[in-house]
TIRO-2110 file (N, C-alpha, C; in Angstrom, 1 decimal):
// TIRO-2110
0.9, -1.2, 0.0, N, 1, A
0.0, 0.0, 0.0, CA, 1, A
0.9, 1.2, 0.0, C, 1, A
0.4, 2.2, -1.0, N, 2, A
1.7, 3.2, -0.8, CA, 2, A
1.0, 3.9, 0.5, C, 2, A
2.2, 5.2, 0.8, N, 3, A
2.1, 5.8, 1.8, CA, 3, A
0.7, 6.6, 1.9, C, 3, A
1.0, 7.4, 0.8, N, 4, A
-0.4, 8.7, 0.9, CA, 4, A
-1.5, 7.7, 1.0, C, 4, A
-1.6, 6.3, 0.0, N, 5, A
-2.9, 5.7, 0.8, CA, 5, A
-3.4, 5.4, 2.5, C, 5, A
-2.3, 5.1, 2.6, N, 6, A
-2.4, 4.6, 4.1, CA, 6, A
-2.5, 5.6, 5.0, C, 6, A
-1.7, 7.1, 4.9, N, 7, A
-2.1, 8.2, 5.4, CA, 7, A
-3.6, 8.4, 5.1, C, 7, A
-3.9, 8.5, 4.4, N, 8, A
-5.5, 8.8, 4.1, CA, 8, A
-6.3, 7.9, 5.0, C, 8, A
-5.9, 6.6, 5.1, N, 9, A
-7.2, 5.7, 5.7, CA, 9, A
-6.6, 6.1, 7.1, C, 9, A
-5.3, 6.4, 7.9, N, 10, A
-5.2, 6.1, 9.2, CA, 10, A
-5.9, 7.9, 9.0, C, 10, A
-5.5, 8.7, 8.5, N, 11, A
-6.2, 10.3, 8.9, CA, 11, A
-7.9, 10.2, 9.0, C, 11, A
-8.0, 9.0, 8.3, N, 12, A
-10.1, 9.5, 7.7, CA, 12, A
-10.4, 8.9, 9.3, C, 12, A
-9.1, 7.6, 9.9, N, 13, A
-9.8, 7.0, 11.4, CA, 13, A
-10.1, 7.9, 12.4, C, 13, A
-8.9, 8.8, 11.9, N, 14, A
-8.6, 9.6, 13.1, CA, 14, A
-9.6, 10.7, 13.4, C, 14, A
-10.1, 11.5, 11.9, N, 15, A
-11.4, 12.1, 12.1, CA, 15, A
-12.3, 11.7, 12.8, C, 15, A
-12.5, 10.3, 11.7, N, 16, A
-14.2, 9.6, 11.9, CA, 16, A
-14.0, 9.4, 14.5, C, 16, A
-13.2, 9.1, 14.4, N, 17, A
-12.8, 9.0, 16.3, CA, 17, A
-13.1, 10.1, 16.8, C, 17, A
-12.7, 11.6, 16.2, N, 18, A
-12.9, 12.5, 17.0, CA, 18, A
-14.6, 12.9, 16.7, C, 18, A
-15.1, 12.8, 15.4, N, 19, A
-16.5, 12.7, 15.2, CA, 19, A
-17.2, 12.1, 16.1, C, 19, A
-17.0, 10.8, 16.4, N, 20, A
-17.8, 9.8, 17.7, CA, 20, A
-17.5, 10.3, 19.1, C, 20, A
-16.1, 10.9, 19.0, N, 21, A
-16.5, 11.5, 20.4, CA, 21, A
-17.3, 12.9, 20.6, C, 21, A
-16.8, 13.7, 19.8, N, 22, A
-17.9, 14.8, 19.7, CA, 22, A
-19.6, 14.3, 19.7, C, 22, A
-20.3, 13.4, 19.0, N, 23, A
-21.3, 13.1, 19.5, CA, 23, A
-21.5, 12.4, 21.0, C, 23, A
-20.9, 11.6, 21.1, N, 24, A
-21.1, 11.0, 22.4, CA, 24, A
-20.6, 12.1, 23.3, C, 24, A
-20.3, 13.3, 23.5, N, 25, A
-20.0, 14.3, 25.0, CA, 25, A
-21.8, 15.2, 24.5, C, 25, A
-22.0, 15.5, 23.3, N, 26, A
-23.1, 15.8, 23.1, CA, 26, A
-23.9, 15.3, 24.0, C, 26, A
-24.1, 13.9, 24.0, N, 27, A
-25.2, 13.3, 24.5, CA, 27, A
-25.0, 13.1, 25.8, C, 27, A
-23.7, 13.2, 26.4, N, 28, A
-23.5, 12.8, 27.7, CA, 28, A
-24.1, 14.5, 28.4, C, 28, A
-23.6, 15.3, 27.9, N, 29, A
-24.1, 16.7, 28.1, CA, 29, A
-25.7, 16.8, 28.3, C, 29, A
-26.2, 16.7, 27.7, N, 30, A
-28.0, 16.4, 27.6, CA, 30, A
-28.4, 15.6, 28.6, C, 30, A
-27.5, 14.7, 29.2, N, 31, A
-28.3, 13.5, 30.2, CA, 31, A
-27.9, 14.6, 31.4, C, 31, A
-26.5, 14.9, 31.4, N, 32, A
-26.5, 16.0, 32.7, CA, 32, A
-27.0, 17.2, 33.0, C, 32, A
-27.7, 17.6, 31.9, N, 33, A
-28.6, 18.8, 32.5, CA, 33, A
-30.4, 18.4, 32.3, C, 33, A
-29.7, 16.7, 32.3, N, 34, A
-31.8, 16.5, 33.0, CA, 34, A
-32.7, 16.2, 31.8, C, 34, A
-32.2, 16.4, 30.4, N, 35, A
-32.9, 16.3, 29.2, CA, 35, A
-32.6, 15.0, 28.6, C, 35, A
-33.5, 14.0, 28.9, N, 36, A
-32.8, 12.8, 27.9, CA, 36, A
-33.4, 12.8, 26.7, C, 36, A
-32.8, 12.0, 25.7, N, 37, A
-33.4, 12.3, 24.2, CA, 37, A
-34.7, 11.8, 24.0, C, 37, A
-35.3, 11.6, 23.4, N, 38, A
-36.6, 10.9, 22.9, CA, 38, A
-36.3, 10.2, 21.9, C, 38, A
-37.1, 9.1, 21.5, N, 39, A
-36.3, 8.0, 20.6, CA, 39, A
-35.8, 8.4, 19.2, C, 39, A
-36.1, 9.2, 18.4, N, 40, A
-36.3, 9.9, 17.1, CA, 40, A
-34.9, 10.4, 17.4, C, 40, A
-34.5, 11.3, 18.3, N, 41, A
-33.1, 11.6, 18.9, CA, 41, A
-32.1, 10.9, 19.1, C, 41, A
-32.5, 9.8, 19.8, N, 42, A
-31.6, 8.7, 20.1, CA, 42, A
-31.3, 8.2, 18.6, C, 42, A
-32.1, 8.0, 18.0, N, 43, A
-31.8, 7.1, 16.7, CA, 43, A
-31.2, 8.1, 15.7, C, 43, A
-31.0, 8.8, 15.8, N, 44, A
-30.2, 10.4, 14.5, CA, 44, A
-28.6, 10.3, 15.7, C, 44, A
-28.7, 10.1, 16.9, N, 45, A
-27.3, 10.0, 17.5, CA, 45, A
-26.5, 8.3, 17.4, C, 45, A
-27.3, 7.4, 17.6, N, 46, A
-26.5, 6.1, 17.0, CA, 46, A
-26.6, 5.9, 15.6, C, 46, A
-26.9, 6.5, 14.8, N, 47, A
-26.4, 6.5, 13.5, CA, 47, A
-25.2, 8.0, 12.9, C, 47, A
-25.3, 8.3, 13.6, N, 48, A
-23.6, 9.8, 13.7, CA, 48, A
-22.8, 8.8, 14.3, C, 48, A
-22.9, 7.9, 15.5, N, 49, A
-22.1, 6.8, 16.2, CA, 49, A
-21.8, 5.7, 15.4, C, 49, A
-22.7, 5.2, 14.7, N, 50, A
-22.0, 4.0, 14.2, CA, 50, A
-21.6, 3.8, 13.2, C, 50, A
-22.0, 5.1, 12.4, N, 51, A
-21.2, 5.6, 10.8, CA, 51, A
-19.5, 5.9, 11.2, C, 51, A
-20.3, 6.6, 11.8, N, 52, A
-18.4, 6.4, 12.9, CA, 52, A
-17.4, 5.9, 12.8, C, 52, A
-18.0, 5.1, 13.7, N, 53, A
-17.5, 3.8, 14.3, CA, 53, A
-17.1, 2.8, 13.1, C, 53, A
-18.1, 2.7, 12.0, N, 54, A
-17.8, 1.9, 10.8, CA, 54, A
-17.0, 2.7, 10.1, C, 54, A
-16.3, 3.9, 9.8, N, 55, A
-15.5, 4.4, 8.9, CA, 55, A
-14.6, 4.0, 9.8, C, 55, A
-14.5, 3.9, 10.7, N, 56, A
-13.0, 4.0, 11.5, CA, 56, A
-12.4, 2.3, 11.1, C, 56, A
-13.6, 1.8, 11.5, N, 57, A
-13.2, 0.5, 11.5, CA, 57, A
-13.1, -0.1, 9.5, C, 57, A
-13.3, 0.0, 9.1, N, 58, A
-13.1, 0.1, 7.5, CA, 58, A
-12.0, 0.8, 7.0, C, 58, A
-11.5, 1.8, 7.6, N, 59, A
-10.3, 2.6, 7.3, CA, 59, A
-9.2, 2.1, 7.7, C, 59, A
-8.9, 1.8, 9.2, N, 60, A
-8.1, 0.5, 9.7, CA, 60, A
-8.1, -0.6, 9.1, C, 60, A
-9.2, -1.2, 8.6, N, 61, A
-9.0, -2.4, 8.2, CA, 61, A
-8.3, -3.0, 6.7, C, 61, A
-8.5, -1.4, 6.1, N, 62, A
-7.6, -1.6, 4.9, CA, 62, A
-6.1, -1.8, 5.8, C, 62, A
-5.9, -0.9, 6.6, N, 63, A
-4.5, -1.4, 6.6, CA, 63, A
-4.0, -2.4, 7.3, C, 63, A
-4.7, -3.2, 7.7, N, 64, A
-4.8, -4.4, 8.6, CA, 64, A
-4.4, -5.6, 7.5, C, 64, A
-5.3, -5.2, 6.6, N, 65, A
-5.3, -6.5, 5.2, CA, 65, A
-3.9, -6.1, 5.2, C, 65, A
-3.4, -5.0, 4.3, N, 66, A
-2.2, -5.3, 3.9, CA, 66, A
-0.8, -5.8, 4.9, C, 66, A
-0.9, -5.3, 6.1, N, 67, A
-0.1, -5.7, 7.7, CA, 67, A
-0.3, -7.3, 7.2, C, 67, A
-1.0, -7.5, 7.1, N, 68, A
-1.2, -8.9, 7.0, CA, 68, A
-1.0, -9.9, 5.5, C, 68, A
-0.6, -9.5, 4.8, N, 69, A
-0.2, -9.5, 3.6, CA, 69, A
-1.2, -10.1, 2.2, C, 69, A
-2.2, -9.3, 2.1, N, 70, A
-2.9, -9.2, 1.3, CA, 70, A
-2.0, -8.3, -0.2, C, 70, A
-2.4, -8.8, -1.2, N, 71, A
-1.6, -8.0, -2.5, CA, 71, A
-2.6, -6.9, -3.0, C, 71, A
-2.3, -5.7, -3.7, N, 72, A
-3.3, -4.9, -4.0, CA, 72, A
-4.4, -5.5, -4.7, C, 72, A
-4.6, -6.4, -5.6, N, 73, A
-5.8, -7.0, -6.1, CA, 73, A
-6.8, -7.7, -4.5, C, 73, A
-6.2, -8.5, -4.4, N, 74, A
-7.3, -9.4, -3.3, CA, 74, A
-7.9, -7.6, -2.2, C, 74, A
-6.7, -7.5, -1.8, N, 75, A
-7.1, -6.3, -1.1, CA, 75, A
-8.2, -5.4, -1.0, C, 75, A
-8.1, -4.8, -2.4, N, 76, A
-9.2, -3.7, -2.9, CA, 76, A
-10.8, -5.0, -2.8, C, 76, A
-10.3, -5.6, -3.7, N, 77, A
-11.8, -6.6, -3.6, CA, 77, A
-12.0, -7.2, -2.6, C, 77, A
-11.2, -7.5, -1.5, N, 78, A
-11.7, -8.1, -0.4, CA, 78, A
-12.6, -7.2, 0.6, C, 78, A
-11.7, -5.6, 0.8, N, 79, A
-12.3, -4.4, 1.4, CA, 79, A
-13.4, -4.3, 0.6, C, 79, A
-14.0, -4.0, -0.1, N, 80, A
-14.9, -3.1, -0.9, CA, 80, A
-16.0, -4.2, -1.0, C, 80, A
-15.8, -5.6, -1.1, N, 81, A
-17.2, -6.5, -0.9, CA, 81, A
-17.1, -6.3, 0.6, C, 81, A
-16.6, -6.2, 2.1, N, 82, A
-17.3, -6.3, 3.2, CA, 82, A
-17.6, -4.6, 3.5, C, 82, A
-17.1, -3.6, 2.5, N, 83, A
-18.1, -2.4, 2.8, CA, 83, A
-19.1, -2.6, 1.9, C, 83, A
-19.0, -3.3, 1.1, N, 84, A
-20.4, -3.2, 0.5, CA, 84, A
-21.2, -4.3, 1.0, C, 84, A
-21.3, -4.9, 1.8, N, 85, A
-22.3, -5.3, 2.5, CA, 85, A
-22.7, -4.7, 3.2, C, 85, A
-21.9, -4.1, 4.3, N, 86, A
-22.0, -2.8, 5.6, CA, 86, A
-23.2, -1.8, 4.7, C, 86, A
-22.9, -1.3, 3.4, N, 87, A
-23.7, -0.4, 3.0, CA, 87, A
-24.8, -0.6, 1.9, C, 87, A
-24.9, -2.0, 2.2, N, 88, A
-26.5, -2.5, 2.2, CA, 88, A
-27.2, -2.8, 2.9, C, 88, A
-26.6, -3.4, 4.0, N, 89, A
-27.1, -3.8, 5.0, CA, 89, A
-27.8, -2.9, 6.1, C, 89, A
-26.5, -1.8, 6.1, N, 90, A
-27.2, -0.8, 7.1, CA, 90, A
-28.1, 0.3, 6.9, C, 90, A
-28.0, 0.7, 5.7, N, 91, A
-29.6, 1.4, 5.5, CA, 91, A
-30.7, 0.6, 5.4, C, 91, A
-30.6, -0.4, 4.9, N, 92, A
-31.7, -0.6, 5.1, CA, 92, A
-32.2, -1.1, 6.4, C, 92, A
-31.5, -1.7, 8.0, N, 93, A
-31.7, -1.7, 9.2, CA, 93, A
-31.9, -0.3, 9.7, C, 93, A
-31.3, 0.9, 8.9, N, 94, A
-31.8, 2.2, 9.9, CA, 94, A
-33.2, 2.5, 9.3, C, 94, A
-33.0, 2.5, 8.4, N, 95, A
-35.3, 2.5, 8.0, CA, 95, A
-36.0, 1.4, 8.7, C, 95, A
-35.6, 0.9, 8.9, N, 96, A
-36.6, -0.2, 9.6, CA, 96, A
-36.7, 0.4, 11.0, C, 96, A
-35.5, 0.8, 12.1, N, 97, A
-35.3, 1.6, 12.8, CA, 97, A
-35.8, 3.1, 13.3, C, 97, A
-35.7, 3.5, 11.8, N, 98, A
-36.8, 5.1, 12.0, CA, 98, A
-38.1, 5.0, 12.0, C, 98, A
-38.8, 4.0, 11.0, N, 99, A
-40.2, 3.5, 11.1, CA, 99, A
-40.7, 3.2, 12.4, C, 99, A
-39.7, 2.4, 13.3, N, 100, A
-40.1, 2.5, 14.8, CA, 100, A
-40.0, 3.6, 15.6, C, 100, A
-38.8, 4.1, 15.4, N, 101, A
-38.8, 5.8, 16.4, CA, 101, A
-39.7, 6.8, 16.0, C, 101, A
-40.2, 6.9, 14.7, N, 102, A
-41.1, 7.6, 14.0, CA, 102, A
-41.9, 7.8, 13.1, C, 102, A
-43.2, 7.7, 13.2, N, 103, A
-43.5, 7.3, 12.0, CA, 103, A
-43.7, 8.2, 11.0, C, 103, A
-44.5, 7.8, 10.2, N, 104, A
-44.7, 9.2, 8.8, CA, 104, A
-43.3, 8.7, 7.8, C, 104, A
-43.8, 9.1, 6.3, N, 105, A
-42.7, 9.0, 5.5, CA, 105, A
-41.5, 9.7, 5.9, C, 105, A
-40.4, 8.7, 5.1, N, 106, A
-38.9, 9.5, 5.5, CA, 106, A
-38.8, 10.7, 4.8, C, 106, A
-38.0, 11.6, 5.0, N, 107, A
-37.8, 13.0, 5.2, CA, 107, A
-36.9, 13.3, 3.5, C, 107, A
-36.9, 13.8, 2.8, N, 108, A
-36.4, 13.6, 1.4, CA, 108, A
-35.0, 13.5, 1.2, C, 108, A
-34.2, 14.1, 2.6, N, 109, A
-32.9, 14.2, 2.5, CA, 109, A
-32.1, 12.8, 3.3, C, 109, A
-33.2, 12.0, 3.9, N, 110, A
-32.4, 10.8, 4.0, CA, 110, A
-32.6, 9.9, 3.2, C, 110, A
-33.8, 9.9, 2.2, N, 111, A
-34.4, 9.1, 0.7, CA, 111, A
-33.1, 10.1, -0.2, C, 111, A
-32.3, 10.8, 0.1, N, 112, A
-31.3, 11.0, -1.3, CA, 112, A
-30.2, 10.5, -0.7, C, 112, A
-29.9, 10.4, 0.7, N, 113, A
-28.8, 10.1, 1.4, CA, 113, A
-28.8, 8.2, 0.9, C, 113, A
-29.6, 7.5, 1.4, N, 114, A
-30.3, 6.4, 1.1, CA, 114, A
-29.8, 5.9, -0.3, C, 114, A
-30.0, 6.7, -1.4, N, 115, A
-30.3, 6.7, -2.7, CA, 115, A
-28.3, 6.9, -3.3, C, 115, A
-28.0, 7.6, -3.2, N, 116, A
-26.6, 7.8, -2.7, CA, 116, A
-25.5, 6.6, -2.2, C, 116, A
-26.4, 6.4, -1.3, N, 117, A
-25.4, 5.1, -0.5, CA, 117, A
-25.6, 4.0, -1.3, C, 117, A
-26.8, 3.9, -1.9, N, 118, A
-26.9, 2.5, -3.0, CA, 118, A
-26.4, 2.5, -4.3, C, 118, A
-25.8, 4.1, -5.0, N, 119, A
-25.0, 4.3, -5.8, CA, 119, A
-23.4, 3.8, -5.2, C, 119, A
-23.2, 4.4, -4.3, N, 120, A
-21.7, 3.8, -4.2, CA, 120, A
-21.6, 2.3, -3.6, C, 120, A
-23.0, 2.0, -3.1, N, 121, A
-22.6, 0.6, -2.7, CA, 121, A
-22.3, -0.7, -4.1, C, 121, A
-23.1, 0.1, -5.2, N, 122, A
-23.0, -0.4, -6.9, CA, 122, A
-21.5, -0.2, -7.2, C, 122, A
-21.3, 0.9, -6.9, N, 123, A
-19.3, 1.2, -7.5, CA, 123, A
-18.4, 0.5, -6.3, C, 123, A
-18.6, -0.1, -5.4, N, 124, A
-17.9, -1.2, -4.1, CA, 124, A
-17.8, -2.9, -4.6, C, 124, A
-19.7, -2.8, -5.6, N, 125, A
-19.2, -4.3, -5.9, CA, 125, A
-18.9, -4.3, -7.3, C, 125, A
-19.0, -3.4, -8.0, N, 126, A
-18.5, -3.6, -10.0, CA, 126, A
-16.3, -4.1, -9.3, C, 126, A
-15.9, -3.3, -8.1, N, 127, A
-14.9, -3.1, -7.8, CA, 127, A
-14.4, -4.4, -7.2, C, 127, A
-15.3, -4.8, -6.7, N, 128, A
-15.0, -6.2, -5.8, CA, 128, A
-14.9, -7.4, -7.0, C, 128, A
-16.2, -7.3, -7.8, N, 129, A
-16.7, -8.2, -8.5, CA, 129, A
-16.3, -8.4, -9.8, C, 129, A
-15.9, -7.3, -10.6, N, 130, A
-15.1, -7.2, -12.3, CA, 130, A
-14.0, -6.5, -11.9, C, 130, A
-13.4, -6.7, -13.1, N, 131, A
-12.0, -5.8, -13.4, CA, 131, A
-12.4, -4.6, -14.2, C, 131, A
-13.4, -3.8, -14.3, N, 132, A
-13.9, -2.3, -14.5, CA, 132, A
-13.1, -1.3, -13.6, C, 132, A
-13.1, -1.4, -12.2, N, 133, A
-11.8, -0.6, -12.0, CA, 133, A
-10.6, -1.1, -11.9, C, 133, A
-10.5, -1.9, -12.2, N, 134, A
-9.2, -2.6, -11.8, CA, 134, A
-8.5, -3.0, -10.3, C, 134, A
-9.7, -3.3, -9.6, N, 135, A
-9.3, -3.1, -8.4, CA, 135, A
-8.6, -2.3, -7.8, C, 135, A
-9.3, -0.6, -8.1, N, 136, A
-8.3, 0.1, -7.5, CA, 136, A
-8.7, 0.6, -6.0, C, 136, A
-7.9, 1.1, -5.4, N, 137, A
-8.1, 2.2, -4.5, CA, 137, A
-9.4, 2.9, -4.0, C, 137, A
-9.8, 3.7, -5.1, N, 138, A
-10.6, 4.7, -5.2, CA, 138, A
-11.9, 4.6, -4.8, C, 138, A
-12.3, 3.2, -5.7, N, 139, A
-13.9, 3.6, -4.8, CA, 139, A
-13.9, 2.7, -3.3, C, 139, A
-13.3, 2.2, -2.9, N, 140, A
-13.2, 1.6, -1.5, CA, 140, A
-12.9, 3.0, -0.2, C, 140, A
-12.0, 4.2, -1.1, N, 141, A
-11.4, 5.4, -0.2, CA, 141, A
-13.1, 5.8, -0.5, C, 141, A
-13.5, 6.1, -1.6, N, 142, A
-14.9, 6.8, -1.4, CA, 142, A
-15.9, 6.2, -0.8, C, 142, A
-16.5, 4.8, -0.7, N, 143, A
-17.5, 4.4, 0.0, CA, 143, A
-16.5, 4.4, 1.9, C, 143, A
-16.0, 4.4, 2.1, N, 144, A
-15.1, 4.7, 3.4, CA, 144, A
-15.3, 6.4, 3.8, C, 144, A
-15.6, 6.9, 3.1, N, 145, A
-15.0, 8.4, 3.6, CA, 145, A
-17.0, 8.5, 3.2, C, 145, A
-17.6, 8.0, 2.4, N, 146, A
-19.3, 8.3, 2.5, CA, 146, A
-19.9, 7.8, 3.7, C, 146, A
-19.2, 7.1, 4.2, N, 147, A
-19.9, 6.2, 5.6, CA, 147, A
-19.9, 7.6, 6.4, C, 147, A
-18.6, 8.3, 6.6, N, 148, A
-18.7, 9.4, 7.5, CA, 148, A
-19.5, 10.7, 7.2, C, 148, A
-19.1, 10.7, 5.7, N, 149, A
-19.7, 12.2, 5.5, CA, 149, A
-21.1, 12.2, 5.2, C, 149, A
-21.9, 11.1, 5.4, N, 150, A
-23.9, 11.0, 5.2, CA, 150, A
-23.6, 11.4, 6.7, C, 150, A
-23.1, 10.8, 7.6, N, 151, A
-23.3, 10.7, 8.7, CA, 151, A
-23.5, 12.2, 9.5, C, 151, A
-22.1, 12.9, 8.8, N, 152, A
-22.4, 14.3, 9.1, CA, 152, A
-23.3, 15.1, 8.4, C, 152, A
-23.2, 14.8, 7.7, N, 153, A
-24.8, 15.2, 6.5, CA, 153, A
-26.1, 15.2, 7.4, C, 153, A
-26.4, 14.2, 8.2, N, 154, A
-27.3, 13.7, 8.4, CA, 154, A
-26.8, 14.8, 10.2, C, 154, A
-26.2, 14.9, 10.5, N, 155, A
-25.9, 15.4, 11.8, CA, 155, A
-26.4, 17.2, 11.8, C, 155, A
-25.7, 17.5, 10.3, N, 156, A
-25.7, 18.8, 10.2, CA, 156, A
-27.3, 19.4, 10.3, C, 156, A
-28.2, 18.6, 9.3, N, 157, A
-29.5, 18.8, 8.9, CA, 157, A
-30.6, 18.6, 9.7, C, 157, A
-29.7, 17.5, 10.8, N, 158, A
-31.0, 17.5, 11.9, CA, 158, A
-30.6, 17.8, 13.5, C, 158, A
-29.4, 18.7, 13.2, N, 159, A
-29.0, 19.5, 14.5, CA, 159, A
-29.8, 20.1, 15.4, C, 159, A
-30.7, 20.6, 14.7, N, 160, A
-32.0, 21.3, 15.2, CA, 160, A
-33.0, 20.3, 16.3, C, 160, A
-33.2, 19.6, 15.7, N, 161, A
-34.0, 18.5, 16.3, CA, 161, A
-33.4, 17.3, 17.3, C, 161, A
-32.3, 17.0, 16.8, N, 162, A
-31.4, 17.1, 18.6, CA, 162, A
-31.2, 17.5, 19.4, C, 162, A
-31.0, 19.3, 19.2, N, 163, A
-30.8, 20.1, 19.9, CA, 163, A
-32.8, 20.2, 20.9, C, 163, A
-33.7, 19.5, 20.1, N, 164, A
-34.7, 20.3, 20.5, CA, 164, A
-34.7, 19.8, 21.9, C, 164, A
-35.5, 20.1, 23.0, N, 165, A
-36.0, 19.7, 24.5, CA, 165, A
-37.1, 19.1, 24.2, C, 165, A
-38.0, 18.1, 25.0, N, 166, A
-39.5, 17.8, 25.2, CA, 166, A
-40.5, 18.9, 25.7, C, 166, A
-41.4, 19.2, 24.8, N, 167, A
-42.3, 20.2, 24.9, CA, 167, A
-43.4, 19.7, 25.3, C, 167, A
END
């Protein structure tokens, strides 16, 4: 793995770490002045946490494979089919998830976030599964670095409604 790659995935860990802690003092913050979340809250803050948590751990784990001596072919296709499960699997458990915390149709900007993630989850397996990219790099660094940035996406747009108290 060259260097700038491996700089990139241990820097995206390092982000996506300080992201999961910024939410989680958020929340710890809220419980100590008496406000606990409501479920719709709770479920917009374990998904900022486990997008997280999953870029970190996907970013590490490219460099785990090669630590371990994976060649750049097996590599790219071995990373990019277990994120592309991760990013099938998990939107569609957080809709199942929000349906419970709330009902009413989803909100348009997590149906493009959604819609989005199943475009690059398409560019994870052409990458895993044909030699169209050639097994490179690229779209494994992109569905890795989209895990985090829906997450903030999704943090930024419903800051409001985390922020809100029980009325």
């Amino acid at each position: 793995m060259d260097h700038l790659v491996s700089d990139y995935f241990l820097n995206l860990a390092q982000v996506s770490i300080g992201f999961v802690a910024f939410s989680t003092i958020a929340v710890v913050l809220r419980e100590v002045m008496g406000t606990p979340l409501d479920p719709y809250q709770t479920l917009l803050v374990r998904f900022v946490i486990e997008c997280g948590l999953a870029a970190t751990i996907y970013a590490l784990g490219a460099v785990l494979l090669v630590i371990v001596g994976l060649t750049p072919p097996t590599l790219w296709r071995v990373a990019s089919a277990a994120l592309g499960v991760f990013c099938l699997v998990y939107p569609t458990h957080y809709v199942y998830r929000r349906r419970r915390a709330k009902s009413g149709p989803m909100p348009r900007r997590a149906v493009t976030i959604f819609l989005l993630t199943m475009a690059i989850d398409a560019e994870l397996w052409l990458n895993a599964l044909t030699p169209i990219f050639r097994y490179s790099v690229g779209p494994y660094a992109v569905g890795v670095t989209w895990v985090l940035v829906q997450a903030g996406i999704i943090l930024l747009l419903t800051f409001g409604e985390f922020m809100r108290t029980r009325s």
